[in-house]
Structures are given as structure tokens and as C-alpha cells.
N, C-alpha and C positions, 0 to 999 in steps of 0.2 A: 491371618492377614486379610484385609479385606480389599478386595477390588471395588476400583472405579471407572465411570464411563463419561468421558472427558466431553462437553457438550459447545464447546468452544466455537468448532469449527465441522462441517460435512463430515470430517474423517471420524469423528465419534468413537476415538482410541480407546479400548478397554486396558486400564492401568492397573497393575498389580501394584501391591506396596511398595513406594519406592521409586518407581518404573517412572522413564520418560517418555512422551507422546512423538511421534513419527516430527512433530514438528522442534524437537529438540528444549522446546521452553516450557514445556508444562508436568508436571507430576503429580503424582496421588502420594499425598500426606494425608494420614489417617483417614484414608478413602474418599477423598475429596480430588478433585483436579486445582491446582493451584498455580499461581503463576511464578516460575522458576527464577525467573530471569527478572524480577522486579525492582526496578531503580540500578541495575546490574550495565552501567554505559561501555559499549565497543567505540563509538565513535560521536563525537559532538563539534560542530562550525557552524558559524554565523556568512549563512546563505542569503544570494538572494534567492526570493520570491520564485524569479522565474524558472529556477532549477529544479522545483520542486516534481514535475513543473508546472506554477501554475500564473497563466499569464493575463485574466481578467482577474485578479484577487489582489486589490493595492500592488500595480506595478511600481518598479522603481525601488520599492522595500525591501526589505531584510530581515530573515526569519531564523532565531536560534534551533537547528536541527538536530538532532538526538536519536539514537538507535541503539540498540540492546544487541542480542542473537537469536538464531530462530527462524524458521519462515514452514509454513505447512504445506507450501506447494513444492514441485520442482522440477524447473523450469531448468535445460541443459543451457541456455545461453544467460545466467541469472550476472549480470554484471557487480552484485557485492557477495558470492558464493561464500567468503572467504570470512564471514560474521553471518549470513543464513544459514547454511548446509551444516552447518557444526555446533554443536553442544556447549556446553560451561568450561569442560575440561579441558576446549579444544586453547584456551586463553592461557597465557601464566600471569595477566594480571587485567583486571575488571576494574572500570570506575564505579564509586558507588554513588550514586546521588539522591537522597529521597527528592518529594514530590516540592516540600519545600525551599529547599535548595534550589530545586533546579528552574521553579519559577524565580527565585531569587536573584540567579544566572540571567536571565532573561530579563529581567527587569534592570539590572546592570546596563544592558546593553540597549539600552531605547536612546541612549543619547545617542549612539553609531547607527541609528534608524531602522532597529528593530522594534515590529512589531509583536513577538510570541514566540511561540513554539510550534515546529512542526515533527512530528514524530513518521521518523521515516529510514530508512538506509535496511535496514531488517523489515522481515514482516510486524509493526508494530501491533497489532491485534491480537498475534497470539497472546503477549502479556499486555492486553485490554485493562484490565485493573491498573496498573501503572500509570497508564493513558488515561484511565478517568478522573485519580488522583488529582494528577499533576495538572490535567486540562482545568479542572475546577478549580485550582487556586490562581493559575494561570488568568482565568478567568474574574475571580475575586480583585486581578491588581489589574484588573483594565486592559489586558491583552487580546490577543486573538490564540486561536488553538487551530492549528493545519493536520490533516492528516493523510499521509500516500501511505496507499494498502492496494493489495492485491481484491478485496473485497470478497476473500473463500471466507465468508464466518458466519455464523447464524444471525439472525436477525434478532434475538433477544441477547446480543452482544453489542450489536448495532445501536442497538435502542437505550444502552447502560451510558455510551459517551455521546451519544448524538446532542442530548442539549448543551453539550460544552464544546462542541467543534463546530467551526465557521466555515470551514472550507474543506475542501477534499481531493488531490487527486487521484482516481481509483483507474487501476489496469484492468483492461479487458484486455486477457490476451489474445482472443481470439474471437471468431462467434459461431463454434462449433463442439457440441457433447463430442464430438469424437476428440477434436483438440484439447480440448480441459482434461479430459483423459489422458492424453499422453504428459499432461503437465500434472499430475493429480491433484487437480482440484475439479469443481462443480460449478459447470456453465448455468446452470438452473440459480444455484444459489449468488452467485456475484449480479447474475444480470436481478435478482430479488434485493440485493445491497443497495444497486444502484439506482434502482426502483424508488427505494423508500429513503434512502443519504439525500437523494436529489428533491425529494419534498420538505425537507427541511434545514441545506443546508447550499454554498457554494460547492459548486462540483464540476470536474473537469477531468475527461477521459485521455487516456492515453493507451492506443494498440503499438504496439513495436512490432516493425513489418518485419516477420522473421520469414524467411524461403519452407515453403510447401506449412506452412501451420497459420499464416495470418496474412498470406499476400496473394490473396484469392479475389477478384475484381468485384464476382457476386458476391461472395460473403459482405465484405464492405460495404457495397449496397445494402445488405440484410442490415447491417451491422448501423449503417447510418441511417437509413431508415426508421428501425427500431428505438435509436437513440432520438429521433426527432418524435418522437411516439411521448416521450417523457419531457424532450424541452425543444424545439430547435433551434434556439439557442446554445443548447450547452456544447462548450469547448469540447473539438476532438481534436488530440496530438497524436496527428500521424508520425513516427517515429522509426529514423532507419538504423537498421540491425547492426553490428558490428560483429566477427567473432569476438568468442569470449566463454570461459567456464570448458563445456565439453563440449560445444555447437564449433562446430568449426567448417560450415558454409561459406561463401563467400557474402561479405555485405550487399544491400540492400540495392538495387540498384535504381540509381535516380530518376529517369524516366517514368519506371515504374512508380514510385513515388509522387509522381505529378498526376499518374492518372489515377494513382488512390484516390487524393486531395479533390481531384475533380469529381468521382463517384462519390465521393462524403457531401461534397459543396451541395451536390443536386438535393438535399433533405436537410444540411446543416449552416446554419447560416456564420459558423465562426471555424473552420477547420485550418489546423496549424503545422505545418512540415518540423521535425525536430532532428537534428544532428546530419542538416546537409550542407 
């Protein structure tokens, strides 16, 4: 049996035959990494726009959302835990929809003021192949292609669906190597996502202000700073925490929230409070 070394994402799983990646969607079939979960739907609704969230990307519209299982990070306050943290078997029933199909779903719905699809609710990138499928034909019928990722993936992942996505919201959860560590994932590598997404596409950031991991006055500084390094323009959704999953802190508190908004404002010329 031949092993394989999954290249997806930072975590660079060595898979035996058979085996699944830490991230629950991907497997070595005939010593290849392949994506498990493809066209495999947990959940699908005709959203708005702004839920995504993204709120300079055709407001007012409405985007067909779609999401599999899976996610490579893990994050204790993960608000859909219950389709990332768990595997294929965790299901007793799977929608299945190829690429075709499911632009076809979407094309349905432009009379109810959809624009596309946005691949989101899971970490959509682990099964990246899915996502470039469907983006491309999605794209063939005149739509738009959205996509909300955590941005843990390699850059020649990035680079496989970038000409078919138009827009992005990508989480930064933090802006700290020791933080992405406690979430395992790679601060090096997302803020490299977000780097090169934001050269060729809509992109619009969102931190979730969680207690002692991303509600630090300096970092935010760093944080927005940095990000005015790349555009300053580009949206930042500051976002307050809720419990949820295994975090069981208290929520976010609002005050604090305002002086986030205002440490981001001094570098970012569009910065957005979400869930007060």
C-alpha cells in the first residue's frame, strides 16, 4: 500500500491507503490525496449577500449557499462544528449534487434575485476540486462564484479556483503565530491567501472578537494596519463572539467592540461591527 502526502493545506497529512486527513474530507486512493466529500451537500439556502458576510459585493442580492463537511482547522467556538468537525459517517444521509446540477439549481433561482453561488458553511477548500468544477460552469451561465474560507490552504490551491471566484470572505482569526497555533492552522499561510485572493479578486475580511485570542487593542492595530498594507480599502468585519461549540467565555463585550472599530478605522477606510 502506498502512502501519500496530502498538499492541500499547511497540515501536509501523510495518508496511508485508505486514511483520512485531520481535516475529515480528503483521502489517499491509490496514493493520491483526493477529495472525499465531492458534490457530497450537508446544507444548501438561497442567502443573502450579506450573510456571507459580504457587504460591498452587489448588496441587496441573494446568493445560492452550499457546503459539504470537513474543515482543517479547529477552532473551539466553530459556530457550524456540527458539518466541520465530523467525517462522512458522522451523516445518515448526504445530498449529492454534481457541478452541473448544482449550477443548474442556481440558475433556477436568478428570478428570486440570485446571483451564484457561494461555497461556504464548511471549510470549502478542503474539497477545492468541487469548488473549481462547479465555479467554472457557474461561471459558463453568467453568474458569479463567492467564496468564505478560513484561507489555511496553499497557495497552488488558491491559484486552481482564483480565475473562477469573484469575491471572498476570508477569516483571519487572529494576528498571531501563537494564536493560529492554538486554532491549528498557519498565520504565515492565510495572511499569504489573503495577500494574493486580494490581487485578483473581491475580498473582505472578518476577525470574530473571541476573549484572550483576537481581542487584543495592539494586535488589531497590527492587524489593520497590515491589512491597509494590501488595500485600504478592503472591508473589515469586526465580529462579536457568542458562546458556542466548546468556548464557553462570555460574549464579546460591546464597548470593547467600538474601540476595536476605532483602532481598525485609523488604517481602514471601511470597517464593519457584525452581530451587535
Amino acid at each position: 500500500m502506498s502512502e501519500c502526502i496530502c498538499h492541500v493545506c499547511p497540515h501536509h497529512c501523510r495518508l496511508s491507503e485508505g486514511s483520512v486527513g485531520r481535516c475529515h474530507a480528503r483521502k489517499n486512493e491509490n496514493g493520491e490525496s483526493v477529495c472525499a466529500n465531492y458534490g457530497r451537500i450537508t446544507s444548501i439556502a438561497l442567502d443573502p449577500i450579506e450573510k456571507k458576510p459580504l457587504a460591498f459585493f452587489y448588496p441587496g442580492t441573494k446568493v445560492l449557499s452550499v457546503g459539504s463537511f470537513g474543515c482543517n482547522m479547529s477552532c473551539p467556538f466553530c459556530q457550524n462544528y456540527d458539518i466541520s468537525a465530523v467525517g462522512e459517517s458522522f451523516f445518515q444521509k448526504l445530498y449529492h449534487l454534481s457541478p452541473e446540477e448544482l449550477a443548474s439549481i442556481a440558475e433556477e433561482h436568478i428570478p428570486d434575485g440570485n446571483i451564484g453561488v457561494a461555497y461556504t458553511y464548511n471549510e470549502a477548500l478542503v474539497g477545492y476540486e468541487y469548488v473549481r468544477d462547479c465555479a467554472r460552469i457557474v461561471h459558463e451561465k453568467g453568474m458569479k462564484n463567492v467564496l468564505v474560507t478560513n484561507g489555511n490552504a496553499e497557495l497552488s490551491v488558491l491559484e486552481e479556483i482564483l480565475p473562477y471566484i469573484d469575491a471572498m470572505n476570508i477569516d483571519l482569526k487572529c494576528f498571531s503565530e501563537e494564536g493560529y497555533e492554538k486554532l491549528s492552522g498557519s498565520f504565515d499561510a492565510v495572511r499569504n491567501f489573503i495577500t494574493r485572493a486580494a490581487q485578483e479578486a473581491h475580498v473582505e475580511i472578518t476577525t470574530l472578537i473571541v476573549p484572550d485570542l483576537s481581542d487584543d487593542i495592539n494586535d488589531m492595530d497590527r492587524e489593520a494596519e497590515w491589512l491597509a498594507g494590501i488595500d485600504p480599502d478592503i472591508p473589515l468585519h469586526i465580529t462579536r463572539y457568542f458562546p458556542r461549540y466548546k468556548e464557553t467565555k462570555k460574549s464579546t463585550d460591546i464597548g470593547l467592540m467600538e474601540d476595536l472599530k476605532k483602532t481598525a478605522g485609523a488604517h481602514l477606510g471601511r470597517v464593519l461591527l457584525g452581530n451587535v
